[in-house]
Structure formats: C-alpha cells, structure tokens
C-alpha positions in Angstrom: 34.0 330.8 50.3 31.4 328.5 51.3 28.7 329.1 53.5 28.7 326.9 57.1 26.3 324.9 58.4 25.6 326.1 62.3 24.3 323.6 64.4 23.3 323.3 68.1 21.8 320.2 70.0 18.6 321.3 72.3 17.5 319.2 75.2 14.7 320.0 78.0 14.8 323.6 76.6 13.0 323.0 73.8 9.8 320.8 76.0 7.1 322.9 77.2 7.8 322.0 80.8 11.0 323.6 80.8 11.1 326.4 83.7 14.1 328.6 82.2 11.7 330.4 79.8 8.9 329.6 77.3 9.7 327.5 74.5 8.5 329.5 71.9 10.7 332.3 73.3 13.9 329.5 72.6 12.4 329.4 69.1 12.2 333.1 68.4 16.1 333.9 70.0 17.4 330.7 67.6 16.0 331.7 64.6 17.5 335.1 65.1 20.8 334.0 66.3 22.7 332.4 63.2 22.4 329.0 63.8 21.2 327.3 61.0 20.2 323.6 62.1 18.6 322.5 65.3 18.9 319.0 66.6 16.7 317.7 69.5 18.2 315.6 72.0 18.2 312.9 73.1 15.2 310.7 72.1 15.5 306.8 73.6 13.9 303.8 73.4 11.6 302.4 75.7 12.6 298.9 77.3 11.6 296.5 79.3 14.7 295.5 81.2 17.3 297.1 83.4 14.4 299.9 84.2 12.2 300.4 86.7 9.1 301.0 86.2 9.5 298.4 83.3 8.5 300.4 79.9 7.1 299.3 76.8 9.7 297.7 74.4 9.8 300.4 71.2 8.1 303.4 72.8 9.6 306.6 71.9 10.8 309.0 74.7 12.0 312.3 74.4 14.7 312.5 77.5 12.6 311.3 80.6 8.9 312.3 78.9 7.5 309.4 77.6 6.2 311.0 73.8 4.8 308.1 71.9 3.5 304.3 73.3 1.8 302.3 70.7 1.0 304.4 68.0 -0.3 307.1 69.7 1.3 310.6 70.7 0.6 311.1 74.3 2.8 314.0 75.3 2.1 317.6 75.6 -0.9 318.5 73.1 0.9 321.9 72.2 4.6 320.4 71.7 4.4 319.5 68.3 2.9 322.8 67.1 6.1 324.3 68.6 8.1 322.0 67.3 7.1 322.2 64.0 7.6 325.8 64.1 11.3 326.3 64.7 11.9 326.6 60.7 12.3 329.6 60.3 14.5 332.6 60.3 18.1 331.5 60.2 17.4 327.8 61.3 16.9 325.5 57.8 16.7 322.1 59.1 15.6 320.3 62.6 16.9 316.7 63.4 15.8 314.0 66.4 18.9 312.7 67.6 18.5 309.2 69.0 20.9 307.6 72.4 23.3 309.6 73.8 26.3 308.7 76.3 25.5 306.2 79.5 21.7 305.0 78.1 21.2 301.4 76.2 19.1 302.5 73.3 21.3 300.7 70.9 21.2 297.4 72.8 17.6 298.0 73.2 17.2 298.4 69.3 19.4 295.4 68.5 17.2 293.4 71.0 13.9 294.4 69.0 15.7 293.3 66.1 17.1 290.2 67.4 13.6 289.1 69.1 12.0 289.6 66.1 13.7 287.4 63.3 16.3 290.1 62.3 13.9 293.0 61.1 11.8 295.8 62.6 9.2 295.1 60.5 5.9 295.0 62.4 7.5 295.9 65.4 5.8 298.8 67.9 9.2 300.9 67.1 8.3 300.7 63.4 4.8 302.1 64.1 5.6 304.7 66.6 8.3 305.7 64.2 6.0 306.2 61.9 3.9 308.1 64.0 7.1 310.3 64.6 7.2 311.3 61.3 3.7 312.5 60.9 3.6 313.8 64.7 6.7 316.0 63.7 6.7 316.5 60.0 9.5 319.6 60.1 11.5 316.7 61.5 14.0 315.6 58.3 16.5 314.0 59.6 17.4 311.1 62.5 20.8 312.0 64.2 22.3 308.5 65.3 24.2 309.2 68.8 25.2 305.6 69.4 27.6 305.0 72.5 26.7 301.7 73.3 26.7 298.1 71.8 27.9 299.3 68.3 25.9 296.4 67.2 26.4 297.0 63.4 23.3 294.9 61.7 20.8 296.4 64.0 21.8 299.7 63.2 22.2 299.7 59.9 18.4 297.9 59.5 17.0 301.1 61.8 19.1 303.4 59.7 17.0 301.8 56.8 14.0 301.7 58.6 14.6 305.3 58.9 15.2 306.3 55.8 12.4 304.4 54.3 9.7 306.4 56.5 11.2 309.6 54.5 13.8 310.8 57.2 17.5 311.5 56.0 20.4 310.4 58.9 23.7 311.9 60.2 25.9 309.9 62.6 27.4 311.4 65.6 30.5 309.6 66.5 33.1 310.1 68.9 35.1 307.2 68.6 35.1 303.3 66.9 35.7 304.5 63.9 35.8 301.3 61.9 32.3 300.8 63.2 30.7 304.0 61.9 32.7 303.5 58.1 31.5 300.0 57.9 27.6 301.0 58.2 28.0 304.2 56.2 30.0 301.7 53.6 26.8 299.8 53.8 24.2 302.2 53.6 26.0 303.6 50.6 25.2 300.6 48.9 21.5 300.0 49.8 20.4 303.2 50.3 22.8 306.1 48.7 22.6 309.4 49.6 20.7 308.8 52.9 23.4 310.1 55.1 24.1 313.3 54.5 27.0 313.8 57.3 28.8 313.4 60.4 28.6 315.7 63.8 31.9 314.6 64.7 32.5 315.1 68.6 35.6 316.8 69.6 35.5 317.1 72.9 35.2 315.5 76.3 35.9 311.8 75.0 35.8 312.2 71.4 38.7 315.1 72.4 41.4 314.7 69.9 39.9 313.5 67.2 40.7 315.4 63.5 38.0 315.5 61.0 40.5 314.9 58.2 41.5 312.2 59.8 37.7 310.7 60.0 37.2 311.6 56.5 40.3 310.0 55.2 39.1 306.7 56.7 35.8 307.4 54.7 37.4 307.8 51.9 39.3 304.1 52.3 36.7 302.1 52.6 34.6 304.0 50.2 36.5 304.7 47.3 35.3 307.9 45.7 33.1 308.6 48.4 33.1 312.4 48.4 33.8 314.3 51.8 33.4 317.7 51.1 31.9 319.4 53.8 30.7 316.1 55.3 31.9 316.1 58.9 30.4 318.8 61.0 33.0 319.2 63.9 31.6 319.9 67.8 32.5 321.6 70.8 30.1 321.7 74.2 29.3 324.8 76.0 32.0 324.1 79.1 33.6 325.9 76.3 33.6 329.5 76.2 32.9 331.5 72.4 36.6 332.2 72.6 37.3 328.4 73.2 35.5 326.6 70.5 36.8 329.4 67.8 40.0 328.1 69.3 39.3 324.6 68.4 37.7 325.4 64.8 40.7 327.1 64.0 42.8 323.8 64.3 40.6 322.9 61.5 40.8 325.6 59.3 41.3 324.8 55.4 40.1 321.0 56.2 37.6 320.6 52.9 35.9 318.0 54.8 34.5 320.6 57.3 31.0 321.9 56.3 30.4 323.9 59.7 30.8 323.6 63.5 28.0 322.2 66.1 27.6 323.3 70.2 26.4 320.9 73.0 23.7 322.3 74.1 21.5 325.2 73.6 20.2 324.3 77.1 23.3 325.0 78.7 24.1 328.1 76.3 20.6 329.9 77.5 21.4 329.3 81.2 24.8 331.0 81.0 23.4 333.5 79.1 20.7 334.5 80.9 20.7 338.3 80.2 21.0 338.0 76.3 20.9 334.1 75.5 20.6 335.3 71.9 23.7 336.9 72.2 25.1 333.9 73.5 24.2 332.3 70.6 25.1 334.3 68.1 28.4 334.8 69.9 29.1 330.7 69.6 27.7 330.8 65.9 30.6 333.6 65.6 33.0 332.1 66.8 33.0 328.8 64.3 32.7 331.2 61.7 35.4 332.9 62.7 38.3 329.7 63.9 37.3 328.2 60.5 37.7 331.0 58.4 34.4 331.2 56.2 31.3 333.2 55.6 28.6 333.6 57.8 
C-alpha cells in the first residue's frame, strides 16, 4: 500500500491579518493534523486594465494584499517568516497556486507576453517572480489554477519561466482537457519532469470528472507518459468528512490517484471552530479511508 499525498488549499487564513486566529496557530494545528502538502491560494497578477485603482502590470498579489511591486516585497514584514515555517511536522511540501475561478490572471499573463515580443524575459513579472522565490524559499512548487483564456503559448512560457527560477508546477484543472494535455505534452519535451502532477477538481464545475479518465487522455498524447499517482483528486469543504470519503471511494483502486486535496483550510477552521485540528484530521481521514490506503 502506498502512502497518500494529503493536500489542502489555504487562503486569508494563512495572512497575518486574518481575525479567525493567529497564523502561526493555523501552522501548528496543520502540521499536526495529517495533511501533508499545503498550497496557498490564490496569488494573481497585477493589471492595468478592467481594475480600478489601475495596478502595476506583473505585480504579485496574494488574494487582495498587494505582496510584491517591482522587485521589492512590500507586504507584512513577519509573513514570510511564517510562511516559511509551515514545513514541518506532517506537512512536506508548500505550493503558491496562481488564478483561480472569475479573475483574468491568465489573460493578464498572456498580455505581458504578447506586449513584450512573445517572452517574459525582462518583464516586472520575471523579476518579482524572482523575488518570490527568494522572499519564500520553502515555496517549491507553482500550482497553475487557470480558469480563463486557456491561452496555451503564454502559459506554457510562464510554466518555463517557472521552472527555470527553481520552482516545480502542478496544474489544477477542472475542465478543457485537451488544453491542459497539450501544455503538459509540451513541457515534457522542453522541460521533463517539471510537473510533477494534477489537483484534479471534482466538484462544483469540475463535478464529474474521473481521474482515470484524465489520466488516460495523458497517456494518449504522451505515449509512455507514466500516471502513477499523478492526479490528486479534490473535494471542497461544502462537503462534510463523511462526503468527500464518499467521493474518494468512487475512486478507489484508480493507480493514477496519489492522494486527495480539500478546498479550503479557511473554510475547514471556521466550521471547526472548537477543534479545527480535528477538523482536519477528520477530512485527511476520510480520503484515507474512501480510497483505501495507508495513512
């Protein structure tokens, strides 16, 4: 039996602003409660159209808090100190997840790109990406959460871009399909190895999907690509412990699966306010449980 990967996306929760509780108090209950890999969400990119007040084209935000402009860090002096900190315990790997559902930051990147002769390179994304890196060193790996444009030379050159500055990517589809094979198909040829798997969304509008079904298109238009324990399959907190294991369970014997992720720790911390380690541990359970491995 192989060991699963237990993953939960973090939002506000995890900035120091956040009035639930303290942020290093977050930290301590998730690296006690199972999970094993924390992405933060959602990071966007500044623009300079279809906003008001008008920001500056290839700043970094971190939800509404504006983290990076120019080079610089410019948000909280103590976040990335507690960032950087969340290794540890049960929680092995930390991720920035980039755009989200109902925000442009893929026609924003594809508009850097475009405006500047088909390359980043040079660009004030480039450089505060860079800064990212050495802002947030525990930060491995950029989570690609594209819902708009699907614009696919753009995103493959940031997924390079990425890569090159020493971070590792996962894609977080929840539907176009052919569009997310064709730029892993892509990156497997420039840059092998850099995506090291899918957080498959299987609910609200990605509801339905199968991750057999995702990793037998991989495996089409990459022949031999191997699948094992690729896709990581999501639920959201709407649904209850009892729910998701539910759901994982449908899974069950699926070699492509290599764990189960919740959307969001946020969400999972205000329902359990009395024990939101409990919580936790409770979701972590019950994807251990519906697919039928180790903990």
């Amino acid at each position: 039996m192989s060991r699963l990967n237990f993953t939960v996306y973090a939002e506000g929760i995890l900035y120091p602003d956040h009035s639930q509780q303290a942020v290093s108090t977050t930290i301590s209950q998730l690296q006690n409660s199972g999970f094993t890999s924390l992405i933060l969400g959602l990071f966007h990119i500044g623009r300079n159209y279809s906003i008001q007040p008008s920001q500056i084209l290839g700043d970094i935000y971190f939800n509404n808090t504006l983290i990076i402009s120019e080079g610089h860090y410019v948000a909280d002096p103590d976040w990335p100190a507690l960032i950087n900190s969340t290794l540890g315990g049960t929680v092995t790997s930390l991720s920035a997840s980039i755009g989200g559902g109902g925000v442009m930051d893929f026609e924003t990147l594809q508009k850097i790109y475009q405006q500047n002769d088909n390359s980043y390179n040079g660009t004030n994304l480039a450089t505060n990406l860079k800064v990212l890196k050495q802002t947030f060193p525990a930060i491995s790996i950029i989570d690609l959460d594209c819902e708009d444009k699907y614009d696919l030379p753009s995103f493959v050159a940031f997924c390079q871009l990425a890569n090159s500055l020493g971070f590792h990517l996962t894609f977080c589809p929840y539907t176009y399909q052919q569009f997310w094979t064709n730029a892993l198909q892509q990156l497997n040829n420039t840059n092998k190895g850099a995506v090291k798997g899918w957080n498959l969304q299987c609910y609200n509008g990605g509801k339905g999907n199968q991750p057999s079904q995702w990793a037998h298109a991989i495996a089409e238009a990459i022949p031999g690509f191997d699948t094992t324990a690729f896709i990581v399959a999501g639920d959201w907190t709407y649904d209850s412990p009892a729910l998701v294991r539910h759901l994982m369970k449908s899974f069950k014997g699926s070699k492509t699966l290599g764990g189960g992720f919740i959307w969001t720790l946020d969400q999972i911390v205000a329902n359990g306010s009395s024990d939101p380690q409990q919580l936790m541990t409770s979701y972590v359970e019950a994807i251990s449980a519906g697919l039928g491995k180790t903990l």
